[in-house]
C-alpha positions, 0 to 999 in steps of 0.5 A, a space after each residue: 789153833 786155826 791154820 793161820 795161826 798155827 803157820 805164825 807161831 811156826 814162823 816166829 819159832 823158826 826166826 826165833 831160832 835164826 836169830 839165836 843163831 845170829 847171835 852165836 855167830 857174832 860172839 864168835 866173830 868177836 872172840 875171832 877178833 871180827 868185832 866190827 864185823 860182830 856189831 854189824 851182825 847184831 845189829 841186824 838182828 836188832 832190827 829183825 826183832 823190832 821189825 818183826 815185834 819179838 821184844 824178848 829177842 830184842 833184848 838178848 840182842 841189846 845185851 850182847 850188843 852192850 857186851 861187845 862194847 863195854 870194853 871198847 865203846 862203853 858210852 854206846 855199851 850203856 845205851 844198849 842195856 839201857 834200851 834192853 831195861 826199858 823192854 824189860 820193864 815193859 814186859 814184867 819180864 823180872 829176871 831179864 830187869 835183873 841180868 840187865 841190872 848186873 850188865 850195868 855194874 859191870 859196865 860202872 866196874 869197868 870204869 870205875 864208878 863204885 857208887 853206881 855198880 854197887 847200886 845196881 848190883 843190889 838192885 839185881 840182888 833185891 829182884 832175885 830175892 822175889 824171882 829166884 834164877 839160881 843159874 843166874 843169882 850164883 853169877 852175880 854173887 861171884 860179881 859182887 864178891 869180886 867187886 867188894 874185894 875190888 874196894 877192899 872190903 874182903 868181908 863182904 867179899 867172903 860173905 857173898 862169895 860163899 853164897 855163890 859157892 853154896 848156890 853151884 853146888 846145891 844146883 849141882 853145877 860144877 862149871 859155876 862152882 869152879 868158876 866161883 873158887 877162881 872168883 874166890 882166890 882172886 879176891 883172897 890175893 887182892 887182900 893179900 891171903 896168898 896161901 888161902 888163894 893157892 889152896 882155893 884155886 887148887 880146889 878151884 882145879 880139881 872141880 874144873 877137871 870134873 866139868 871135863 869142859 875145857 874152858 872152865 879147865 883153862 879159866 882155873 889154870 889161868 888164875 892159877 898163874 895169875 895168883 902165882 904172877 901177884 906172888 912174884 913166882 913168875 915161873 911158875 905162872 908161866 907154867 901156868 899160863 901157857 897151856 891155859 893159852 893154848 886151851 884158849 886158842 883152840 876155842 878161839 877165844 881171842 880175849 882170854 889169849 889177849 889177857 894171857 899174852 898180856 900177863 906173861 909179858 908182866 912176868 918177863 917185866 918182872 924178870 927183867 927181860 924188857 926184850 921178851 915182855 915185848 915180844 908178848 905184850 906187842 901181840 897182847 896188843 894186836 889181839 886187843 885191836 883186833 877184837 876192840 878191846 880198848 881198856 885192856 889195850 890201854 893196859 898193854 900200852 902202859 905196860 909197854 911203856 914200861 919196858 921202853 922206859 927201862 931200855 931208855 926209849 923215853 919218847 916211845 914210852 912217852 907216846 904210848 902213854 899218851 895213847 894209853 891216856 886217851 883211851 882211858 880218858 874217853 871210858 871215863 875210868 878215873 882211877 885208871 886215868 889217875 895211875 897212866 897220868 903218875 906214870 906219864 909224870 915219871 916218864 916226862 921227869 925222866 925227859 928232863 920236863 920237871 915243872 909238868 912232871 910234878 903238876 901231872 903227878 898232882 893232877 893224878 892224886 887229886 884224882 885219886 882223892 876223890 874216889 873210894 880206892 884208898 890203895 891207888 891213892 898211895 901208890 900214886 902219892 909213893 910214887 910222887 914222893 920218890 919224884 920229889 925226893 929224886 930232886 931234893 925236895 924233902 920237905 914237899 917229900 915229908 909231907 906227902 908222906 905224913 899224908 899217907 900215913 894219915 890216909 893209912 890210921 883211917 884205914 
């Protein structure tokens, strides 16, 4: 190698290195709740890589950048992974075509396109079956497990779950066996196997111990309480989530102290302390702004709602709704949108405003029969015939109900 080629290759390392640095530094920024000042790094170290021709740098830049802006800017999110395949492509570069294609499910997961995240997912799935990368392969098995229990099909959940358990451990990688266990006994809940769920986020605990990595430890303690919340054993998960949150906070990681807060003002809902659910949803909701979070802060507003809507604030439970709403509406999640709008029609009964109640709660079911999530779809159409029923309307209430019981014999 010639001196003059010697001293490029040195240089490319060395801007190689400062970018990775770049890179660290911005997810930092955003888990510190900077994420303005997060997009604004990255996009920098875009055009370092594309001014200096380093497309693989080029790329990690683009799928952090869609990263960041799934939850908060997921038109602008899909555009960056976009342009990072197209590089990808370009380069035969087959494992990073497959991390791209996982990004992208789980941007569609995210708002609600089944259809399309599933596509991509096997697609990724297709692409490491001939390019094997076990550290990457496990993380998309734990993805398509939670996805498939997501749309009800436990099966097929169990079956690549499995995959991803058996792949962490055969490569001895304990921080991704736990985190597969905790995937795991999320998904059993959401078919409601509770029992099964505890055993296995137990497992999921002691394999998190081993790791001695904080974070993995604070991961399991938090799906520890998340699977008690779904039991209703709300103080237990409580327990449960507040020493997982000051494991968080001692990371820095904002997001997972934003869910947290969020879920502990789910729980004093639940025990009828709207004053304390509050407190926690209130900065649970500051969090979210803060680091551009917008579906999560969509969530928080609708839990909010909630709470203002039992203390008989109807008009700030109204507000919240409608802000909820347009977050919601501008990612495109339809059945997110489908479940704000029964609520708002609840909300907007309770007003006294009968005729738009009852066409906003139609608009959410309609919604709703469009898509492949069966379990929202009753419990929207429940809630509309609860609305019907309050108002004497028993026939429109009856049929509704022979409706859902229709959609339940196919099930």
């Amino acid at each position: 190698m010639s001196e003059e080629s010697s001293k490029q290759s040195t240089s490319g390392t060395e801007l190689e290195d400062t970018m990775k640095s770049m890179l660290l530094e911005a997810r930092k920024l955003r888990m510190s709740g900077s994420y303005s000042e997060s997009i604004h790094l990255l996009e920098i170290a875009r055009r370092m890589a594309f001014e200096h021709e380093l497309p693989t740098m080029e790329i990690d830049v683009l799928e952090e950048l869609g990263n960041a802006q799934t939850h908060s800017e997921p038109e602008q999110a899909f555009l960056q992974y976009q342009a990072a395949l197209n590089i990808a492509q370009l380069l035969n570069d087959h494992r990073r075509v497959a991390n791209i294609f996982v990004d992208l499910a789980n941007l569609h997961r995210v708002q609600g396109r089944s259809n399309e995240a599933h596509e991509c997912f096997q697609t990724a799935l297709g692409i490491y079956e001939t390019s094997p990368d076990s550290n990457k392969e496990f993380v998309l098995l734990a993805n398509l497990a939670g996805f498939y229990y997501e749309l009800n099909q436990p099966v097929e959940g169990e079956k690549y779950i499995a995959k991803a358990i058996q792949l962490a451990k055969l490569n001895g990688n304990i921080s991704g066996e736990a985190m597969s266990l905790c995937s795991y006994a999320k998904g059993l809940q959401q078919v409601y196997k509770f029992d099964q769920a505890l055993t296995v986020v137990q497992q999921a605990i002691q394999v998190a111990e081993l790791s001695n990595n904080e974070s993995i430890i604070a991961t399991a303690l938090e799906c520890n309480g998340y699977i008690h919340q779904m039991m209703h054993n709300y103080d237990k998960a409580v327990e449960c989530y507040l020493p997982a949150m000051k494991m968080f906070e001692k990371q820095n990681n904002l997001r997972m102290v934003a869910s947290i807060l969020s879920n502990l003002g789910f729980c004093y809902q639940n025990r009828n302390d709207d004053d304390t659910a509050l407190e926690y949803l209130g900065l649970a909701l500051e969090f979210c702004r803060n680091i551009g979070e917008r579906r999560n802060e969509s969530l928080v507003l609708r839990a909010m709602a909630g709470s203002y809507t039992r203390k008989g604030e109807l008009e700030k439970a109204y507000h919240m709704l409608h802000e909820a709403l347009s977050i919601i509406q501008a990612s495109g999640n339809i059945r997110m949108q489908a479940v704000v709008m029964a609520g708002l029609a609840e909300v907007v009964h309770a007003l006294g405003n009968n005729d738009e109640a009852y066409q906003t709660m139609e608009q959410a079911v309609e919604l709703l029969k469009n898509g492949p999530n069966d379990i929202k779809l009753i419990r929207v159409m429940e809630s509309q015939v609860e609305l019907y029923r309050n108002d004497g309307r028993l026939e429109e209430a009856e049929r509704i109900e022979r409706e859902i019981q229709a959609i339940k014999a196919v099930r």
